[in-house]
Every structure is written in C-alpha cells, then in structure tokens.
N, C-alpha and C positions, 0 to 999 in steps of 0.2 A: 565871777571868775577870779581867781585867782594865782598867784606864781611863789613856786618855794624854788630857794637855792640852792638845793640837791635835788637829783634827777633818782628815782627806781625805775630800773630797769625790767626788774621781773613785773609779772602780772599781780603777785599775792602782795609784794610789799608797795606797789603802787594805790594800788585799793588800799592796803591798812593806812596809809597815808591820806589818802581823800579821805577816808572815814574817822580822822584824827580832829576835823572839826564838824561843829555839832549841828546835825542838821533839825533838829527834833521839834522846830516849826514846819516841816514838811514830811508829806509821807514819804516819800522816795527821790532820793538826790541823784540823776548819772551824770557822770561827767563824759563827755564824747573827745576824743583826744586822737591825731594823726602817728601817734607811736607804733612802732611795728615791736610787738611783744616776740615776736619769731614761735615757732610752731603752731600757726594756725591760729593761736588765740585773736578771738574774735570780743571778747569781752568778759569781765568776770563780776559777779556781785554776790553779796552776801545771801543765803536760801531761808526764809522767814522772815526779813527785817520790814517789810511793808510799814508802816507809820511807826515802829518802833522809837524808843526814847534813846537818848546819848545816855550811856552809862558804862560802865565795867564790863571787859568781857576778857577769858579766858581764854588764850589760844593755845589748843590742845596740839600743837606742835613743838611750840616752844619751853610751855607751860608760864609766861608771861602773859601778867594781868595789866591792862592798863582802858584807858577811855577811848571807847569810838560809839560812832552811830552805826549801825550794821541795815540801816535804811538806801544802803549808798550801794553803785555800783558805775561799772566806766564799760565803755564801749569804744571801740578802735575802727578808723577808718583805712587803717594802711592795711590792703587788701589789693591782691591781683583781681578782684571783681571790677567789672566797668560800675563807672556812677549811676549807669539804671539800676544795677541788683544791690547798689548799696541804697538807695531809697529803699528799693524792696525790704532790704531785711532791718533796716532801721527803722522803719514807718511804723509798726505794730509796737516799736517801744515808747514812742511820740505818743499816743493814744493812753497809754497808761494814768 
C-alpha cells in the first residue's frame, strides 16, 4: 500500500498514477479504493497488459510518452450496492 500527496480525481488519471510504479514482478496489480469516481464508474484498467513489463507508453490522447506498467488497474467500492452484490461483483477479480 501505498499514499501520494495529491489526490486524481478522475478515473483515467488515477490509474495513469497507480501505473507510474513498476509492477513487472507481478502479472496484474489492482488497487481497490473507497473513491466515488461519479458516473457509475465501477473500475477501470488497462485492455492487454496481463504480465506485461514497465516500460514506455504512448498515450494517444495526449500524445505524451512516459513510464507505466499497463498490468494495473483499480476497482472502487463506493457504490449504492449493498455489501452482498459488492462481494458478488468483486469475488471473480479475487480469483484472477
């Protein structure tokens, strides 16, 4: 665990932040966090990075390059769901 002394609020730049240290002794790093990202977002993670390496990546929004591990991703519990359908829907990423 860890704690930085700036807060992202959004969902994309909180992820480009957890993925700014290098996870590349493991295949897949999420972080679970009580944040309410507002509209529904339930969680966001990179689409291929399964045991991927830390290295350079391109972000085709900004056109800035810099280092992440794209093996990462966060999941959020602040949800009008009761604590039973949050087990539910967090249990099948536990398993990974």
């Amino acid at each position: 665990m860890y704690r930085r002394k700036s807060f992202v609020s959004d969902s994309d730049g909180f992820l480009r932040l957890h993925a700014m240290l290098d996870f590349s002794s493991y295949c897949l790093s999420y972080l679970f966090t009580n944040h309410d990202f507002g509209e529904g977002t339930l969680g966001v993670a990179y689409v291929g990075g399964v045991c991927a390496r830390y290295g350079k990546i391109r972000d085709e929004r900004t056109g800035v390059t810099d280092r992440r591990s794209i093996n990462t991703g966060f999941i959020t519990v602040q949800d009008p769901m009761t604590a039973d359908g949050m087990l539910v829907r967090v249990n099948p990423y536990v398993r990974i």
